[in-house]
C-alpha positions in Angstrom: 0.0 0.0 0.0 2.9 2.9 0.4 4.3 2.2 -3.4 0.7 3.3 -4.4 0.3 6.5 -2.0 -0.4 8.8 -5.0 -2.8 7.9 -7.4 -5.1 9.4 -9.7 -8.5 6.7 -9.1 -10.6 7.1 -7.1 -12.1 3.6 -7.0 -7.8 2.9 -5.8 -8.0 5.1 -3.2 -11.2 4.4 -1.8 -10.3 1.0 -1.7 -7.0 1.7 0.0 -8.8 3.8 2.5 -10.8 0.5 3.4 -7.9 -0.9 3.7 -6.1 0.8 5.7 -9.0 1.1 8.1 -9.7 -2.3 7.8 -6.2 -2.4 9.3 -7.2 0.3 12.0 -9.7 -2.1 13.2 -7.9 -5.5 13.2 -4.3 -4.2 15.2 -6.0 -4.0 18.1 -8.1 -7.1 17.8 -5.1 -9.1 17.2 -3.0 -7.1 20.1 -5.5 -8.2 22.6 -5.8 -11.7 21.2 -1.8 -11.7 21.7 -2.0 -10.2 25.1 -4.3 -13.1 25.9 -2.0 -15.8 24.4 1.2 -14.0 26.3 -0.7 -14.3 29.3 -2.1 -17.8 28.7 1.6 -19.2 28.3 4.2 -16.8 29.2 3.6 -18.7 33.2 4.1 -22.4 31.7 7.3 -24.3 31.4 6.7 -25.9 28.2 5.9 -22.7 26.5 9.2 -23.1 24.4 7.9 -26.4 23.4 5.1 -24.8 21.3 7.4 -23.7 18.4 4.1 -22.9 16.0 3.3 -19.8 18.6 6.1 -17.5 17.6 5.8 -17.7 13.8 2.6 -17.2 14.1 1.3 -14.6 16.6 5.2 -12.9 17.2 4.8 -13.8 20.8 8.6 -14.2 22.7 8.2 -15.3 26.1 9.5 -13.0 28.5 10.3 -9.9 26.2 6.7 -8.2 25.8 8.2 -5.3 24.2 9.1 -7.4 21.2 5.7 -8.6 21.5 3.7 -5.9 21.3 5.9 -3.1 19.6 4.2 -4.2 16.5 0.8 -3.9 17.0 1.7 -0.5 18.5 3.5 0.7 15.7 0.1 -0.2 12.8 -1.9 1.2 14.4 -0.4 5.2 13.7 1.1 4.2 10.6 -2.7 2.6 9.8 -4.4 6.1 10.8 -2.1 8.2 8.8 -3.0 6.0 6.3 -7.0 6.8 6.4 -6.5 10.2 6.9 -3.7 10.8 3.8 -6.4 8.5 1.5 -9.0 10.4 2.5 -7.4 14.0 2.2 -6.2 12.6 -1.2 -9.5 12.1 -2.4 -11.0 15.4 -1.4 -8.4 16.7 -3.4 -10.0 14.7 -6.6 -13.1 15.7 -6.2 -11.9 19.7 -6.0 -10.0 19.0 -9.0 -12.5 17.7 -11.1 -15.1 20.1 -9.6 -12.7 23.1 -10.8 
């Protein structure tokens, strides 16, 4: 989605706004769904043992910055998207309405 910031369709850039707030919405879904894991198995032994856990969510026992930092970081990047796709488009419309 950042190779394609400037564009000259609409129907790209609305769809990239949807994206990107598609995005807005699912960070924080997915942080609290690895908060829950962290907390789930961060206390047990054999967390190690479960290999398919850090591929997949990013969880590292013991180092919740790494786990998190993320999430954290999509969110911003994910609103400046909205707001850049949605300023962009107001700028179409006042061009094609002048």
């Amino acid at each position: 989605m950042l190779l394609t910031l400037l564009s000259e369709n609409s129907k790209r850039i609305k769809t990239k706004r949807a994206l990107a707030t598609i995005l807005v919405g699912l960070a924080p879904t997915f942080s609290l769904l690895k908060f829950w894991v962290y907390y789930k198995f961060t206390p047990c032994p054999n967390f190690e043992s479960i290999v398919w856990l850090n591929p997949l969510f990013g969880i590292f026992p013991g180092r919740w910055v790494h786990t998190f930092i993320c999430d954290f970081i999509v969110v911003p990047f994910a609103v400046l998207l909205v707001w850049h796709y949605s300023d962009q488009l107001k700028q179409l419309e006042a061009k094609i309405n002048h």
